[in-house]
C-alpha positions as CSV (number, residue, x, y, z in Angstrom):
1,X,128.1,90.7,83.0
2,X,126.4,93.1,80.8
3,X,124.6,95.1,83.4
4,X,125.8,95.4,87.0
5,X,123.0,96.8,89.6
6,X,124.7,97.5,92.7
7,X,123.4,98.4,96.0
8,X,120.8,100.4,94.6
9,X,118.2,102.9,96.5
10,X,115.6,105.2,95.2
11,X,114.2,107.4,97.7
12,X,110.9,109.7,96.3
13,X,110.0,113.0,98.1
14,X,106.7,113.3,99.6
15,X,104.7,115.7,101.6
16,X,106.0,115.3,105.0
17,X,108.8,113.1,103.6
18,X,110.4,110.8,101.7
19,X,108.8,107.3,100.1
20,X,111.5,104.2,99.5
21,X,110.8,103.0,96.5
22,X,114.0,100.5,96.1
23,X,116.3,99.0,98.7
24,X,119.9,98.1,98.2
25,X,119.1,96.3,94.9
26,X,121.9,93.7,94.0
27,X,121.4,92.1,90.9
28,X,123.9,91.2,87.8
29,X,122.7,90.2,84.3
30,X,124.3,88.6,81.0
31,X,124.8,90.0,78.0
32,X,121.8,88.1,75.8
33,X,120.0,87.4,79.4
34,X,116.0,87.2,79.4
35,X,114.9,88.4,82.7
36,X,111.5,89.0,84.2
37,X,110.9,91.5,86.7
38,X,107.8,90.1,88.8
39,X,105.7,91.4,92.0
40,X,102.4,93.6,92.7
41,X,101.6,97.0,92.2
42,X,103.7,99.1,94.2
43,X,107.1,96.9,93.7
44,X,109.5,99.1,92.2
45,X,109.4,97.0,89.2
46,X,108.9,100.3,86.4
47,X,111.4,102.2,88.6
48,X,114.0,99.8,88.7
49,X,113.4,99.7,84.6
50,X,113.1,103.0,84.6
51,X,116.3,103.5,86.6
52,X,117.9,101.1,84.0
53,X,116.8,103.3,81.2
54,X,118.6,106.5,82.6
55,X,114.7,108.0,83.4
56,X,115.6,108.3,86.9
57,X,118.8,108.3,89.0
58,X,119.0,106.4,92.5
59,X,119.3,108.2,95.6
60,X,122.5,105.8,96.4
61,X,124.6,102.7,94.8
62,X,125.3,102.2,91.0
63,X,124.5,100.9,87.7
64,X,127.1,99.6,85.5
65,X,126.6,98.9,81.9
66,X,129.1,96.9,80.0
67,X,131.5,98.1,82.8
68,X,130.8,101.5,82.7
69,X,130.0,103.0,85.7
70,X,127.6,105.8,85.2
71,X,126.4,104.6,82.1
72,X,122.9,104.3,83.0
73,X,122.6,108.3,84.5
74,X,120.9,109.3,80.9
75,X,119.2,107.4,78.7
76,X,121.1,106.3,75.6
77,X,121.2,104.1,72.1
78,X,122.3,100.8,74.0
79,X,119.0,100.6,75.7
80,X,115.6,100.8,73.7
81,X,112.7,100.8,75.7
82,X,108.9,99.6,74.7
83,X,106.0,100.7,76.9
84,X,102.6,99.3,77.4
85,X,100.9,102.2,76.2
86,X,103.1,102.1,72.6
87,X,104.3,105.6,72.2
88,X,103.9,105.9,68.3
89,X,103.5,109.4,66.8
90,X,100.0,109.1,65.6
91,X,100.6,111.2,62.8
92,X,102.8,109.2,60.8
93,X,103.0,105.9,59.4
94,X,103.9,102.2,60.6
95,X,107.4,102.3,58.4
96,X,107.6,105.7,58.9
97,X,107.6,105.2,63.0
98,X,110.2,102.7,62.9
99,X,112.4,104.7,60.9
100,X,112.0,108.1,63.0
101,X,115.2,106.8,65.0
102,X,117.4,105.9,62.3
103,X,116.5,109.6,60.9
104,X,117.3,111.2,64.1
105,X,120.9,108.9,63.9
106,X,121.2,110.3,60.2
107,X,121.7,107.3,58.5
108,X,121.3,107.4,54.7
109,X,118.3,106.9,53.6
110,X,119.2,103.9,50.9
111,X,120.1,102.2,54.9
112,X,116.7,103.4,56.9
113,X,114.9,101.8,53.7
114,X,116.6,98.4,54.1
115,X,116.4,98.2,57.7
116,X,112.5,99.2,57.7
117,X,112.1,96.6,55.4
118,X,113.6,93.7,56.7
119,X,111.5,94.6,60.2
120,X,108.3,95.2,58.4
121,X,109.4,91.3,57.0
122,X,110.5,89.9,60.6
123,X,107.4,91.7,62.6
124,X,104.4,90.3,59.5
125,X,104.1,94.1,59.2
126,X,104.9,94.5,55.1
127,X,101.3,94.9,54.5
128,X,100.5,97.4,57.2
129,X,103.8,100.2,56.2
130,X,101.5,102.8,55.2
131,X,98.9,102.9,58.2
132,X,98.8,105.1,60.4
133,X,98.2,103.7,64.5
134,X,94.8,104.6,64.6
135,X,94.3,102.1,61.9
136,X,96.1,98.4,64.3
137,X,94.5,96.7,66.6
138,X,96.6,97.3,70.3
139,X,98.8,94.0,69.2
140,X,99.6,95.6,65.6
141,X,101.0,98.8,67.8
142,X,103.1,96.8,69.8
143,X,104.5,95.0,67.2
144,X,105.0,98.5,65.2
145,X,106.5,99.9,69.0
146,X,108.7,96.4,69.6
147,X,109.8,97.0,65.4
148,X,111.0,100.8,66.3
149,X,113.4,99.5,69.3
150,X,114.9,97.0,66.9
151,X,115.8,99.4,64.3
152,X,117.6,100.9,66.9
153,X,119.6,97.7,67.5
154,X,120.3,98.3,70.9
155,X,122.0,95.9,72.6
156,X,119.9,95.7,75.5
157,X,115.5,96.1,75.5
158,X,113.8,97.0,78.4
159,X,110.0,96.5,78.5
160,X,107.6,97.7,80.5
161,X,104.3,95.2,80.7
162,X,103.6,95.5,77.0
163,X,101.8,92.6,77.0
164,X,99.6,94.0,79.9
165,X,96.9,95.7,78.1
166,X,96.0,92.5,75.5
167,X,93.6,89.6,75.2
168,X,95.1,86.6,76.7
169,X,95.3,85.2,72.4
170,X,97.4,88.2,71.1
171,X,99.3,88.6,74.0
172,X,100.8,84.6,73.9
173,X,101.1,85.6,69.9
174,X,103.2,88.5,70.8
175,X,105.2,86.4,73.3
176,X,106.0,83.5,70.6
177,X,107.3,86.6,68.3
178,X,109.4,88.3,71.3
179,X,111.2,84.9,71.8
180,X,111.9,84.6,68.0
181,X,113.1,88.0,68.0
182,X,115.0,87.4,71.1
183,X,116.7,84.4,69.8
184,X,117.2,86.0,66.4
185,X,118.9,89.1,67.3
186,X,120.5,88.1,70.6
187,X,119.4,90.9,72.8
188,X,119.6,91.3,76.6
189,X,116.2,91.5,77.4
190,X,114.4,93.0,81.1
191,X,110.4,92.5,81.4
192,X,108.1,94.2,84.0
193,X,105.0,92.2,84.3
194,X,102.4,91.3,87.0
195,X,101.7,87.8,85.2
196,X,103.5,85.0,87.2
197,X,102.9,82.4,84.1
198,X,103.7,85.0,81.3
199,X,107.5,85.1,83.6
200,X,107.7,81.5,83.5
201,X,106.7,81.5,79.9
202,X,109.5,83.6,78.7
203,X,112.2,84.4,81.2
204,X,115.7,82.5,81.8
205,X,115.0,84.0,85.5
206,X,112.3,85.2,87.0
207,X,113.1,88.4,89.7
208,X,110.4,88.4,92.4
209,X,110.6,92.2,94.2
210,X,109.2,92.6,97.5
211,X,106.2,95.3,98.1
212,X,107.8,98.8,99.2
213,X,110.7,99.1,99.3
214,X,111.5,97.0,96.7
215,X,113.8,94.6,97.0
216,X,115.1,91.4,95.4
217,X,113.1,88.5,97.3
218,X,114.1,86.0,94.6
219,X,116.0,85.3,92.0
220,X,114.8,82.5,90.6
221,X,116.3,80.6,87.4
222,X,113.8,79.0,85.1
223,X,115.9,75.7,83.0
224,X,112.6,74.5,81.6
225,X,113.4,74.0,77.9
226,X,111.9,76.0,75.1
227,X,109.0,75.7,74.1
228,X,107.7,76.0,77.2
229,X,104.0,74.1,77.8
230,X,102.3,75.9,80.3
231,X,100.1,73.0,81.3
232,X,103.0,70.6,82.2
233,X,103.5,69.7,85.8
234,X,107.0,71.1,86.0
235,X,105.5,74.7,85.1
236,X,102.9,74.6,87.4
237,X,104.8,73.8,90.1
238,X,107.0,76.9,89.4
239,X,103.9,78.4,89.1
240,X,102.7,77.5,92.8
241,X,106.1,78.6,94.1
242,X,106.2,82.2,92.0
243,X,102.4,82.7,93.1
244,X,102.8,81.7,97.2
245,X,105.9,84.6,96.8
246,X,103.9,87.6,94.8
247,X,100.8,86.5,97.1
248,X,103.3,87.2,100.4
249,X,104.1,90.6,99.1
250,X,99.9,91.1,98.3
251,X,99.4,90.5,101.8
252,X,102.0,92.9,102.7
253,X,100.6,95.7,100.5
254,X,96.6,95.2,101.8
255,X,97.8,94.7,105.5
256,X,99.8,98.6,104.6
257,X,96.5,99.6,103.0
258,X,94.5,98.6,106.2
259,X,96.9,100.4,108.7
260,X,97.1,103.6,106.1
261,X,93.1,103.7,106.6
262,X,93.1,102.9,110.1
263,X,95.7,105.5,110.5
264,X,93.4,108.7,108.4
């Protein structure tokens, strides 16, 4: 197991006091693993990831990474991260982006020049090195984001809905390169997102979290073989039985809504 979660809680302070935001969390994953993280708003889905990434630390329990306990307390180079909202430095270019890690690592430059160039290659970036972000569409910046993790070659990706904010054409485009990528450079890969067909699409097991606290209501392994046809009656009936679960957990967060209201 490449990552052991174990009994994890993440309490948040709170005027008057404390918000659980994750419950005793079990959850072990491979090493080359694509899992989805899946529920509503309100989850713990980006904390958990965010836990993962050494962002946060839980209140109690532990996070092992290749065996190491404590591994996960501080972010580090064995786990790249790629947001929705991109985080590229605006004032420099797509190749010079990517290769703002492998500077900071002080590789040679002969190396940074190589690697940037055989991601500009694998990402269809080549023709886009010298533009700056302002310049790409929002799929164009993800791929220039997804391209600057790579360089990195961390061993695991965690992703935070970076699909969330496309059109429903580039975002499937984007997931057809993630799984070439995926498959490519054998990375463990975790994936917050809301969509339950976009999980089904790409995951080797889906995580559905329960509405605060979060917790693991089920984990869920998708065999389907690759390419995956999301109008086949297999996926839709995964799809029925991953939407009846995140629909449970709706309920549970208007009902909360409701008695918050009722409550003021």
């Amino acid at each position: 197991m490449l990552i052991q979660i174990d009994h994890v809680n993440k309490q948040f302070p709170v005027p008057g006091g404390v918000v659980d935001a994750l419950k005793d969390i079990d959850l072990n994953i491979d090493a080359g693993e694509f899992v989805c993280l899946l529920g509503p708003s309100g989850c713990g889905k980006s904390t958990l990831l965010n836990a993962l990434a050494g962002f946060v630390q839980p209140t109690s329990g532990s996070i092992r990474i290749d065996g190491r306990a404590g591994a996960a307390a501080q972010p580090g180079p064995d786990r790249g991260m790629v947001f929705q909202e991109y985080a590229l430095f605006p004032w420099m270019t797509v190749a010079q982006n990517i290769a703002f890690g492998l500077e900071i690592k002080g590789m040679k430059r002969a190396d940074i020049n190589e690697r940037v160039g055989l991601l500009l290659g694998k990402l269809n970036l080549r023709e886009f090195r010298d533009r700056f972000p302002r310049d790409l569409s929002g799929g164009m910046r993800q791929r220039v984001a997804i391209a600057r993790v790579l360089a990195l070659d961390s061993p695991i990706m965690l992703m935070d809905e970076p699909f969330g904010a496309l059109d429903a054409l580039t975002r499937r485009t984007l997931q057809d390169e993630l799984l070439r990528i995926w498959e490519e450079f054998k990375k463990t890969i975790i994936f917050v997102t809301h969509s339950i067909e976009e999980s089904i699409y790409l995951a080797d097991r889906v995580v559905v979290m329960t509405y605060r606290p979060g917790t693991v209501k089920r984990d869920m392994v998708i065999d389907l073989p690759r390419a995956r046809d999301t109008a086949g009656s297999e996926f839709n009936e995964l799809k029925k039985a991953l939407a009846q679960m995140v629909m449970e957990e709706q309920m549970r967060f208007a009902q909360s809504e409701i008695r918050g209201v009722a409550a003021d």
